[in-house]
C-alpha positions in Angstrom: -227.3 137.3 78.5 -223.7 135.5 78.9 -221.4 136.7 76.1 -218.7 134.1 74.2 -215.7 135.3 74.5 -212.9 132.9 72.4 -210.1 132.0 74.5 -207.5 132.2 71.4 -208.6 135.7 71.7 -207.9 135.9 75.7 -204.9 134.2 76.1 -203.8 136.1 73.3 -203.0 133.3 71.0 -204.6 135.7 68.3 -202.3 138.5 68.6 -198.6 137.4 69.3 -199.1 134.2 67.0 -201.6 135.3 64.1 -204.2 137.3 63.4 -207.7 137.1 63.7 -209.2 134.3 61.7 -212.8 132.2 61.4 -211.8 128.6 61.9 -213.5 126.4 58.9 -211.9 122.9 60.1 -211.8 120.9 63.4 -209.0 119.6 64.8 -208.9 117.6 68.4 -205.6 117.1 69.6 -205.2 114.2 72.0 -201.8 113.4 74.2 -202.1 109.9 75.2 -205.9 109.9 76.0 -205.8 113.3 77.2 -208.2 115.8 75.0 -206.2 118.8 74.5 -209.2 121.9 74.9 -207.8 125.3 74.8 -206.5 126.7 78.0 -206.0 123.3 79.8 -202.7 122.3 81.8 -200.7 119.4 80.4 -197.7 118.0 82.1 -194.6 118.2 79.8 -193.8 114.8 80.5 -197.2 113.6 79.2 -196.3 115.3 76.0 -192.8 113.7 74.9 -194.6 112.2 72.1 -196.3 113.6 69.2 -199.9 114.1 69.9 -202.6 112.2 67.7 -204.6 114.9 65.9 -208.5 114.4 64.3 -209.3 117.0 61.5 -212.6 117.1 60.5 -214.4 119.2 57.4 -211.3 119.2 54.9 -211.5 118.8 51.3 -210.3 115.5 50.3 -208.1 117.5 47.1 -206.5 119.4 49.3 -202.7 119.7 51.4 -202.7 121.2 55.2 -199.6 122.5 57.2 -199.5 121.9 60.5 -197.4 124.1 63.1 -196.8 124.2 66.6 -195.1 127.0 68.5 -194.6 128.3 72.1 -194.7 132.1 71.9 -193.7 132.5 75.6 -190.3 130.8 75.1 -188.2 131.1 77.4 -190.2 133.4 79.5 -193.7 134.4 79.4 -192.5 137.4 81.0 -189.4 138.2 78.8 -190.3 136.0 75.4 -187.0 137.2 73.3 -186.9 134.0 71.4 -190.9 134.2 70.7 -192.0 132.4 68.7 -190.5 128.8 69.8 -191.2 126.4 66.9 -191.9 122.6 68.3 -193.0 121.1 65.0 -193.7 121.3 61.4 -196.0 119.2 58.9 -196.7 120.1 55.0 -198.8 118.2 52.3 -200.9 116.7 55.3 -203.6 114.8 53.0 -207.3 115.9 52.9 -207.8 112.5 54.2 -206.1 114.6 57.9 -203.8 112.0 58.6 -200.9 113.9 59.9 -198.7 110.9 59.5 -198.7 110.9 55.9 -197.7 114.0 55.6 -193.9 115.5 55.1 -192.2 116.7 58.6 -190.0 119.4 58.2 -189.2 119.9 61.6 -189.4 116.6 63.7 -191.6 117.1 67.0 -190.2 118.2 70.0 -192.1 118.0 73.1 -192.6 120.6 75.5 -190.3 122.2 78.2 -190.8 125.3 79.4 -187.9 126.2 82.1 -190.3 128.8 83.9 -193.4 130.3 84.2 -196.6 129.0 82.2 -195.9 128.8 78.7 -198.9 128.4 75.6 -198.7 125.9 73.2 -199.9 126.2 70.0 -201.4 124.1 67.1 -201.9 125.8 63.7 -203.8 124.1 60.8 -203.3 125.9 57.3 -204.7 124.9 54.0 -202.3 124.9 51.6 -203.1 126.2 47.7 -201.2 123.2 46.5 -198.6 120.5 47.5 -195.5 122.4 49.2 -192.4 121.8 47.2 -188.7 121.8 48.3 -188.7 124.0 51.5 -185.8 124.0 53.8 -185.9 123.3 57.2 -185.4 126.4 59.7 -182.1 127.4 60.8 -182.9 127.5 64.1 -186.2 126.7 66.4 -185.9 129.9 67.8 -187.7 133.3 66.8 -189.4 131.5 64.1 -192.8 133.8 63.1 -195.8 131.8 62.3 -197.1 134.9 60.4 -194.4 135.1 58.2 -193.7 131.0 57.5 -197.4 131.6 56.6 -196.9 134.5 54.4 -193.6 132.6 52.7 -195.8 129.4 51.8 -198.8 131.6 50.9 -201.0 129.9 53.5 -202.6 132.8 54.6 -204.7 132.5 57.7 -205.1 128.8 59.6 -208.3 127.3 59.7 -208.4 125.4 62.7 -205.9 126.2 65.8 -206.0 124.6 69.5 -203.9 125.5 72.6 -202.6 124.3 76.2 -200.6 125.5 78.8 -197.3 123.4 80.5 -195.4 124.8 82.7 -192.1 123.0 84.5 -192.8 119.9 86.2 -191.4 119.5 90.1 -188.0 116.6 89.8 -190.0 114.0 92.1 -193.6 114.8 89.8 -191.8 113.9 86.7 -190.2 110.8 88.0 -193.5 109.4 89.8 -195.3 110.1 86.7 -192.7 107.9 84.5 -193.3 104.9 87.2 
């Protein structure tokens, strides 16, 4: 009999980034037309953009967070500036159209300089729309768990991952063509 193991749990996604949770929402995180399932490779230059995100099973009355971090910055091997924050979204609507939400970290797409590096998407429900909040100081070291704690989040409801890792000079330019 073949076991499930969850891969947020493997590639340690729950442990460095948050704790264990039971996801109660779907989100599908597409790059271009690319389906973003958790574990799979992405070229950083196919992710300049913001991706498009689908959440299913939210409450219409409610407010979501969105986060995205890379815990293995700038090394997965020496990650002193974990966690890496790439982007921030409060008072998502219900209606989980990230775009009408408020950004209070702009999107930065990913660039590891070496080794593999995750790349996380958190969905939080929010106990009510997110007042004045102030950007973070710095992307670097931000902690998921305690930005979750701050805005009384608690655990996310829905989280995906993939892995980028540096893209060869003549791969990113024959890509771009």
């Amino acid at each position: 009999m073949a076991s499930y193991v969850d891969p947020l749990v493997v590639e340690r996604v729950i442990g460095d980034v948050v704790d264990m949770f039971v996801p109660s929402a779907t989100m599908s995180v597409y790059y271009n037309s690319k389906h973003v399932t958790n574990g799979c490779n992405l070229r950083p230059s196919l992710t300049d953009d913001p991706p498009r995100i689908l959440m299913s099973s939210l409450n219409l009355s409610d407010f979501y967070t969105l986060v995205m971090v890379d815990p293995d910055a700038p090394s997965p091997s020496e990650p002193y500036m974990r966690e890496w924050v790439h982007w921030i979204v409060v008072d998502i609507p219900g209606t989980g159209n990230v775009s009408s939400g408020r950004e209070i970290l702009s999107y930065t797409g990913p660039c590891p300089p070496i080794g593999i590096h995750r790349y996380i998407l958190l969905l939080f429900k929010q106990k009510g729309p997110i007042g004045m909040i102030e950007q973070p100081a710095t992307r670097a070291n931000f902690n998921t768990r305690h930005f979750a704690t701050h805005l009384e989040l608690g655990l996310p409801i829905a989280a995906t991952y993939f892995n980028a890792q540096k893209e060869p000079a003549a791969k990113k330019v024959a890509s771009a063509a």
